[in-house]
C-alpha positions as CSV (number, residue, x, y, z in Angstrom):
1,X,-18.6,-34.7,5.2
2,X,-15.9,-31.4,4.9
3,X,-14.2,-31.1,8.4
4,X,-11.6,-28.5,9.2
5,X,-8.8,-30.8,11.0
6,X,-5.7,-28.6,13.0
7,X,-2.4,-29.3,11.5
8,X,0.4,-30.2,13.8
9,X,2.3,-27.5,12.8
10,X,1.3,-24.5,9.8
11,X,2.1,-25.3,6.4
12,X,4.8,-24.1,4.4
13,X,3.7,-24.8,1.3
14,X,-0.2,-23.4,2.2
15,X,1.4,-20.1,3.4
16,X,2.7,-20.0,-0.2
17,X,0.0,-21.3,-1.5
18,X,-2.8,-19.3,-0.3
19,X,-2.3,-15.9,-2.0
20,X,-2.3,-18.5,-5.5
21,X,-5.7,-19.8,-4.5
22,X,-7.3,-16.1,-3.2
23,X,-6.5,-14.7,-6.6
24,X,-7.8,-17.9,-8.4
25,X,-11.4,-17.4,-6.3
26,X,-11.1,-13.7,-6.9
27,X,-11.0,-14.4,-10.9
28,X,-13.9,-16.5,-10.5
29,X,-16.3,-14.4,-8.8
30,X,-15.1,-11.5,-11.4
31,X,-15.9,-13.9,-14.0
32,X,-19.4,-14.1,-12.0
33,X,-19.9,-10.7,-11.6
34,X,-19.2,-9.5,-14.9
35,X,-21.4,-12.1,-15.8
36,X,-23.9,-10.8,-13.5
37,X,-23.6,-7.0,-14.8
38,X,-24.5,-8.3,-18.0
39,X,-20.8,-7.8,-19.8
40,X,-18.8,-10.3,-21.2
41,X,-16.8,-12.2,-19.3
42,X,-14.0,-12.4,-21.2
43,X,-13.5,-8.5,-22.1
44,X,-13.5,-7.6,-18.6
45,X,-10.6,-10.1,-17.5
46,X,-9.3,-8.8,-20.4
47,X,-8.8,-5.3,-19.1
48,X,-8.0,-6.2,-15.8
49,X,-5.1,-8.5,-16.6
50,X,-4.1,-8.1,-20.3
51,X,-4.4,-4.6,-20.9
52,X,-2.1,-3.5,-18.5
53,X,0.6,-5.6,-19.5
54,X,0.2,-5.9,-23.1
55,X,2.6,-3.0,-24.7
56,X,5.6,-1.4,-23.1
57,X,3.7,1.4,-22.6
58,X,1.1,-0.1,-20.3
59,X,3.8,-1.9,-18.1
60,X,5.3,1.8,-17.6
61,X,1.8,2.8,-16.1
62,X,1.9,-0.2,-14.7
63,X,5.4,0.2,-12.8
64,X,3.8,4.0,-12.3
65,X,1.1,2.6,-10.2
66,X,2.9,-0.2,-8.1
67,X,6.2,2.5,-7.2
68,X,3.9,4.3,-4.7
69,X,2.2,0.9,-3.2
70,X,5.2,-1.0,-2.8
71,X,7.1,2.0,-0.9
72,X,4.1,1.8,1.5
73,X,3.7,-1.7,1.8
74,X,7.6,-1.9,2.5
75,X,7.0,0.3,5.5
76,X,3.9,-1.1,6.8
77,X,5.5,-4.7,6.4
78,X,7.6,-3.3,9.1
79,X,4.8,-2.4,11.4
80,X,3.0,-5.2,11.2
81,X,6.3,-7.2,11.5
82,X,6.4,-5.4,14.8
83,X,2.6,-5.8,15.9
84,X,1.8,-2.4,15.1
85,X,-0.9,-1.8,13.1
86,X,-0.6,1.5,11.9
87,X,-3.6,1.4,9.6
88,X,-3.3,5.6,8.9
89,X,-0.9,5.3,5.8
90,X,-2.9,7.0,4.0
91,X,-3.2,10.0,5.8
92,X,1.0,10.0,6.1
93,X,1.0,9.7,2.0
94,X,-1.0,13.3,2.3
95,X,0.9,15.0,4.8
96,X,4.0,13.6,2.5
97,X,2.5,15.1,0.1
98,X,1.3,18.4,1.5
99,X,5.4,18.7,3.0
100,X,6.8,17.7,-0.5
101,X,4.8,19.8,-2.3
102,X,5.5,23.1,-0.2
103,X,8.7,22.8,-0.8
104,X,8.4,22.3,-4.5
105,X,5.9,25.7,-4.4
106,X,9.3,26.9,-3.2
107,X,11.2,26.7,-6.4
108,X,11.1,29.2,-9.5
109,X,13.0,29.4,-13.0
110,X,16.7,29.8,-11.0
111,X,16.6,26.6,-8.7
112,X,18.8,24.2,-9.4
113,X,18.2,20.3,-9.4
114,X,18.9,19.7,-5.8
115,X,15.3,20.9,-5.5
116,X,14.1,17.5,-5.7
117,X,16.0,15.8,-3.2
118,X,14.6,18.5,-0.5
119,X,11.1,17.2,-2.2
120,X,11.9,13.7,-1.2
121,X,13.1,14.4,2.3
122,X,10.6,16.8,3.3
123,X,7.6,14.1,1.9
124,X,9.8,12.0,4.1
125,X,9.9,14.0,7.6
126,X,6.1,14.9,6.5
127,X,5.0,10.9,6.5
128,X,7.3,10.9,9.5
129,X,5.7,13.5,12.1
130,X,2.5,12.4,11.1
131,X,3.0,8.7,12.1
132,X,4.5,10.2,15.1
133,X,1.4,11.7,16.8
134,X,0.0,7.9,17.0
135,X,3.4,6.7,18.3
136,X,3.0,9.5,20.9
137,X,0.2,8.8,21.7
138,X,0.4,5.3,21.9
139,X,3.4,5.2,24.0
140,X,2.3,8.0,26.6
141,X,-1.9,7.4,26.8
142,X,-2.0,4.0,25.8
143,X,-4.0,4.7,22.8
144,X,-4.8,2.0,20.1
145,X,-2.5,3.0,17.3
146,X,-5.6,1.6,14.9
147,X,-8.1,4.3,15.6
148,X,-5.5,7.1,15.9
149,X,-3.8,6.6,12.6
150,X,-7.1,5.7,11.2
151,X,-8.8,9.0,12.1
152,X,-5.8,11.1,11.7
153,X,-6.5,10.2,8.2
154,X,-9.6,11.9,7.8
155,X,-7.4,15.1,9.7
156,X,-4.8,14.5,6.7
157,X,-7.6,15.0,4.3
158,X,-8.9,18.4,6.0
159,X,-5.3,19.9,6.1
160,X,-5.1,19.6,2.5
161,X,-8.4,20.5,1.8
162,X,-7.9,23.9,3.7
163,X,-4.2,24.2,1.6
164,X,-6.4,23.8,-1.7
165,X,-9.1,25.5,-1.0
166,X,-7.5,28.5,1.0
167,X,-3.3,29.0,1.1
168,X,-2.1,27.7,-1.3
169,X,-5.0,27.9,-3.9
170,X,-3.5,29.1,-7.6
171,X,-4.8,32.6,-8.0
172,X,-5.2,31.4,-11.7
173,X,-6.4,28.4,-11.7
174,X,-10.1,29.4,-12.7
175,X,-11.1,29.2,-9.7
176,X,-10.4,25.3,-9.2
177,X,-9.5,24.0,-5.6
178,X,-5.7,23.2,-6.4
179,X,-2.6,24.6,-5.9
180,X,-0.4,26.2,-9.1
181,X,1.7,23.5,-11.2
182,X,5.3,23.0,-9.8
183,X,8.1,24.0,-12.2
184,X,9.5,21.5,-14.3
185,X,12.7,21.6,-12.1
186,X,10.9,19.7,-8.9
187,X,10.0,16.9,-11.3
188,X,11.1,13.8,-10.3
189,X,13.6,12.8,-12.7
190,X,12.1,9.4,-15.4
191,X,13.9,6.6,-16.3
192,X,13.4,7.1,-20.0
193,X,11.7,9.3,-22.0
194,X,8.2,9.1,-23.6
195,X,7.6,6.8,-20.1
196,X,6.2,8.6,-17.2
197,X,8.4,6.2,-15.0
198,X,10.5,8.0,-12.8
199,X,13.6,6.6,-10.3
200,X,10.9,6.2,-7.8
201,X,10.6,2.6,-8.8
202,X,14.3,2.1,-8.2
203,X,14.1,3.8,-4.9
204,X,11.1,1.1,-4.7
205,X,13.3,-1.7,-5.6
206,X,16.3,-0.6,-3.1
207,X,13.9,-0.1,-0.5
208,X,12.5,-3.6,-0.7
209,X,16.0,-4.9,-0.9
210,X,17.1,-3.3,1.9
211,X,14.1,-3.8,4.1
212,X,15.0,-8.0,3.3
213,X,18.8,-7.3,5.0
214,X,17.0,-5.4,7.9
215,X,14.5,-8.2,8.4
216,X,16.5,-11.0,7.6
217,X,20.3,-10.0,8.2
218,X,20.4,-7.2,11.3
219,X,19.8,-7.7,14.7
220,X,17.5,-4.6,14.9
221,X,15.7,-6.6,12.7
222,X,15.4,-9.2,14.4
223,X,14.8,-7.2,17.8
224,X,11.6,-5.9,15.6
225,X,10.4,-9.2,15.1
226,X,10.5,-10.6,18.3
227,X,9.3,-8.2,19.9
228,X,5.8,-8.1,17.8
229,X,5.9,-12.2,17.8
230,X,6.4,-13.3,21.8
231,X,6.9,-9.4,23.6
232,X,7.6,-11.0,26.8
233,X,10.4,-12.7,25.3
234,X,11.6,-9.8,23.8
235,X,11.7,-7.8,27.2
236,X,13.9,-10.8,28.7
237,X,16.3,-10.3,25.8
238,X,16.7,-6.5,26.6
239,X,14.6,-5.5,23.7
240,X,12.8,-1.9,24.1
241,X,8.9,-2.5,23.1
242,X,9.1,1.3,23.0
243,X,11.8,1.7,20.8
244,X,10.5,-0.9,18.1
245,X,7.1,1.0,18.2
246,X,8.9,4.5,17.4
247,X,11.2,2.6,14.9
248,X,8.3,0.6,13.1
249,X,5.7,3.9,13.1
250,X,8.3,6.3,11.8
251,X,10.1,3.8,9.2
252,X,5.6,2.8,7.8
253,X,5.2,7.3,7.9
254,X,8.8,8.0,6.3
255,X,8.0,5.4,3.6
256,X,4.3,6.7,2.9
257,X,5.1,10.1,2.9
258,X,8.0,9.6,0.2
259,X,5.5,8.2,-1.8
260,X,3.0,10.8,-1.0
261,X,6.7,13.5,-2.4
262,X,7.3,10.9,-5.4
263,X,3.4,11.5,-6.7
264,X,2.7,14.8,-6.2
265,X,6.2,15.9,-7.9
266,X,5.6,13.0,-10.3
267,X,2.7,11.9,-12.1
268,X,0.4,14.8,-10.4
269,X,2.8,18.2,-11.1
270,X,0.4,20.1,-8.3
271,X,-1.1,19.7,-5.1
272,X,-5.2,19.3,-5.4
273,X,-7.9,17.3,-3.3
274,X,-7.4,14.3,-5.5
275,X,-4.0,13.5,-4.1
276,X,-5.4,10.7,-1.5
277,X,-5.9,8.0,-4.0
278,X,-6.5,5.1,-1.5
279,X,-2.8,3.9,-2.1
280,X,-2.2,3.7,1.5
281,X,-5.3,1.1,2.4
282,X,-4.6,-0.7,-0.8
283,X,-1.0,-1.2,0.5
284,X,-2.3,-3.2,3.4
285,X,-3.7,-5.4,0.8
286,X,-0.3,-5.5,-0.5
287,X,1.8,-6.1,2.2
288,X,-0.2,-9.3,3.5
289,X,-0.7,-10.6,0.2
290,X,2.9,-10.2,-0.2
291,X,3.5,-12.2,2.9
292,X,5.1,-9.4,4.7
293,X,8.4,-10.7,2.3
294,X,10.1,-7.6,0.7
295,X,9.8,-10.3,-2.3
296,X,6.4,-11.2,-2.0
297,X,5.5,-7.5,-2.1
298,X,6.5,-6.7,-5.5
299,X,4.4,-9.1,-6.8
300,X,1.6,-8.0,-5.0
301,X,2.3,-4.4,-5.9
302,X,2.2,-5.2,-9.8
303,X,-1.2,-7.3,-8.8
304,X,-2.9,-4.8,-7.5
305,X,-1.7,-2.0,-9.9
306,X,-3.2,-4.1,-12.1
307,X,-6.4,-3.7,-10.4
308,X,-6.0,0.1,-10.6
309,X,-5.5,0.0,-14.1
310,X,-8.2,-2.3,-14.9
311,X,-10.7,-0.6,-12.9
312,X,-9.7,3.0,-15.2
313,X,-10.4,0.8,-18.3
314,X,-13.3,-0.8,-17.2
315,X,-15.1,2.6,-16.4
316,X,-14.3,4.0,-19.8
317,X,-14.6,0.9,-21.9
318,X,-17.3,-1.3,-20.3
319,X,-19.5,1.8,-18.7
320,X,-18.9,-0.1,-14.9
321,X,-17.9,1.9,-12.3
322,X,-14.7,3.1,-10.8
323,X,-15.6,1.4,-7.7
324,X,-14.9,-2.1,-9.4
325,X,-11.3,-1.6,-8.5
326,X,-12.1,-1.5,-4.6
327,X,-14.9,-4.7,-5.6
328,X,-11.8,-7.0,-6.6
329,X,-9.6,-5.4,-3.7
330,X,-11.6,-6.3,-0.7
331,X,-13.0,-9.5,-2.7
332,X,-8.8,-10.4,-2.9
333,X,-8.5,-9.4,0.7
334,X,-11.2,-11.5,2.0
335,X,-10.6,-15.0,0.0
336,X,-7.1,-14.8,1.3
337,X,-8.3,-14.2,5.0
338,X,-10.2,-17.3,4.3
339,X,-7.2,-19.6,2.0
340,X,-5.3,-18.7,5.2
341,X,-7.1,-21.0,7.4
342,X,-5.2,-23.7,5.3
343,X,-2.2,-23.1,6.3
344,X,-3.2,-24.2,10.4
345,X,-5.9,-26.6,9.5
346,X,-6.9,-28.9,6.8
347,X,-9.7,-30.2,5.0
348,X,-10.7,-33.9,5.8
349,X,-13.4,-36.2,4.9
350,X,-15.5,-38.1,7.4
351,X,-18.1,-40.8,7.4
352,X,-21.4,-38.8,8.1
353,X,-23.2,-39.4,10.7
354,X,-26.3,-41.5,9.1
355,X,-23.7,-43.5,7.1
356,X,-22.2,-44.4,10.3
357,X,-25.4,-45.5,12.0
358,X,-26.4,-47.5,8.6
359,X,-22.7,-49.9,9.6
C-alpha cells in the first residue's frame, strides 16, 4: 500500500522538481484528451510545443506573448512573497491600459517620441491607483484583498466597455465598439524589424533581474518577506505590515498596468473590449510555477505563452476550441497543487493490512 509519510523537513530537490512532474502529467492528459476528441495525438502536441518554437518567427510571437505575463508575474511574485494575494491583476492590466491608451489618443502627426515614455508611465500610475483602492481598503476596513481586487476586475472591464462603447468610440470605425488607432509615433519602439517584438521584453528581462536584487540582496526585500512568512516576527523586528501591503499592491498594479501600456501601444494599436486577454490570471499560473524566483518565472512565462500560441493554432488547424488554452492552464495549475504535496511528504510502501495478518 501507497502511504503519504511527512518529511522531516521539505525537499529541495521536490520544490524543483514538482513544476517538472506537473507539466509531464499535463502532457499526458493532453495526449488523453486529444485522444478523446478524436484528433491525433501527435499533431496536437505538435502545435502546442513545436510550433511555437520552430522558426524565428514563431519565437518572436512567442517572446510577444510571454513580455506581458512575465511583467505581471514579477509583480505578483511580490505580493504573494508578501502574503498578499492580490488576485485583481487583470483588472490593473485594463485600467493600464485604459491610462496608457488616453494618453496615446493624445498624440497627433507633430508629437515627438517622448510620447511613449508618458504611455508607459501613465499604464504605470493606471495599474497603480487601481491596486490601490484594495490596499485602501484593506488597510482601513479590513477587507479581504482577494474579493476586492477580484471584483474590481469585473469594474475594470465596465470602465472600458463604457470608453469603447461611448467616449472614446472612433467616429469612423463603422460603427465597431473601439477606440481610433493610435498614431505610429506612440508605438512602442521593436527590437528588429519584420518582428513585432518590442523593448518590452527587455523591460521584462530588467524587471525580473531587478526584482531578484530586491528579493534576494535589499533589506526592504527581505522586510517583504518576513513580514508575509512569520508577521509577528516581523513586527518585533520594526517591520510595518502596512507598509509592505502598500509596497507589494502598488509594485503587482504598477507592473500589470505597464503591461496593460506595452499591449495596447504594442501589438493592439487601439483601445477595444478585447484588451482583457486573461494575462493577468494566467500570470498567477506563472508566478507559482515559476516558484515565485524572478528566474523560475521566465521559464514559466515562455511555458505558458506556449499555451497561448498553441491554443490559437489548435482552433484554426484542428477545429478545437479556443478554450483549450484555459483546459491545459488550470490542468497545469492543478497537477502542480498536487506534485507539491511531495515536497512535505513522501510516498511510502507498507505491508497491507491482510498481508500482515497472513504473518
Amino acid at each position: 500500500m501507497l502511504k503519504l509519510e511527512p518529511r522531516p523537513q521539505a525537499s529541495r530537490w521536490w520544490s524543483l522538481g514538482s513544476p517538472l512532474l506537473a507539466l509531464a502529467i499535463t502532457v499526458v492528459i493532453g495526449v488523453l484528451l486529444f485522444a478523446a476528441l478524436g484528433k491525433d495525438p501527435v499533431k496536437g502536441l505538435q502545435v502546442f510545443f513545436w510550433e511555437p518554437v520552430k522558426s524565428a518567427y514563431a519565437l518572436g510571437e512567442l517572446m510577444v506573448k510571454a513580455t506581458p505575463l512575465l511583467i505581471i508575474a514579477l509583480g505578483l511574485s511580490v505580493c504573494f512573497r508578501s502574503n498578499v494575494w492580490n488576485i485583481g491583476a487583470e483588472g490593473q492590466f485594463v485600467i493600464g491600459a485604459v491610462f496608457a491608451g488616453g494618453v496615446a489618443l493624445l498624440a497627433d502627426k507633430s508629437t515627438g517620441g517622448w510620447i511613449v515614455v508618458a504611455i508607459l508611465l501613465a499604464g504605470i500610475l493606471g495599474g497603480m491607483v487601481w491596486a490601490g483602492i484594495t490596499a485602501l481598503l484593506r488597510d482601513r476596513f479590513s477587507a479581504n484583498e482577494i474579493l476586492v481586487s477580484l471584483m474590481l476586475v469585473y469594474v475594470a472591464d465596465m470602465v472600458l466597455s463604457y470608453l469603447v462603447y461611448g467616449p472614446w468610440k472612433d467616429p469612423a470605425g463603422y460603427n465597431f465598439p473601439q477606440s481610433k488607432t493610435f498614431e505610429a509615433v506612440t508605438q512602442i519602439p521593436r527590437l528588429m524589424a519584420g518582428s513585432r517584438v518590442s523593448i518590452g521584453l527587455l523591460l521584462a528581462l530588467g524587471g525580473a533581474a531587478a526584482l531578484w536584487v530586491f528579493l534576494f540582496r535589499t533589506r526592504a526585500g527581505f522586510a517583504q518577506q518576513v513580514g508575509g512568512l512569520a508577521p509577528a516576527a516581523a513586527r518585533y523586528a520594526g517591520f510595518s505590515s502596512r507598509k509592505a501591503l502598500w509596497i507589494a499592491l502598488l509594485t503587482s498594479g504598477g507592473a500589470a498596468g505597464l503591461a496593460g501600456a506595452l499591449e495596447v501601444a504594442g501589438p493592439i494599436g487601439q483601445l477595444t473590449p478585447c484588451v482583457p486577454a486573461g494575462y493577468g490570471f494566467a500570470a498567477i499560473i506563472v508566478a507559482f510555477v515559476g516558484r515565485l524566483h524572478p528566474v523560475g518565472m521566465v521559464f514559466s512565462a515562455i511555458l505558458m505563452s506556449m499555451f497561448y500560441i498553441g491554443g490559437e493554432l489548435a482552433q484554426s488547424r484542428l477545429g478545437l476550441p479556443k478554450s483549450l488554452t484555459g483546459v491545459f492552464q488550470g490542468l497545469l495549475l492543478f497537477t502542480l497543487l498536487a506534485c507539491d504535496t511531495l515536497i512535505v511528504y513522501r510516498l511510502r510502501f507498507t505491508a497491507s493490512l491482510s498481508a500482515k495478518g497472513a504473518q
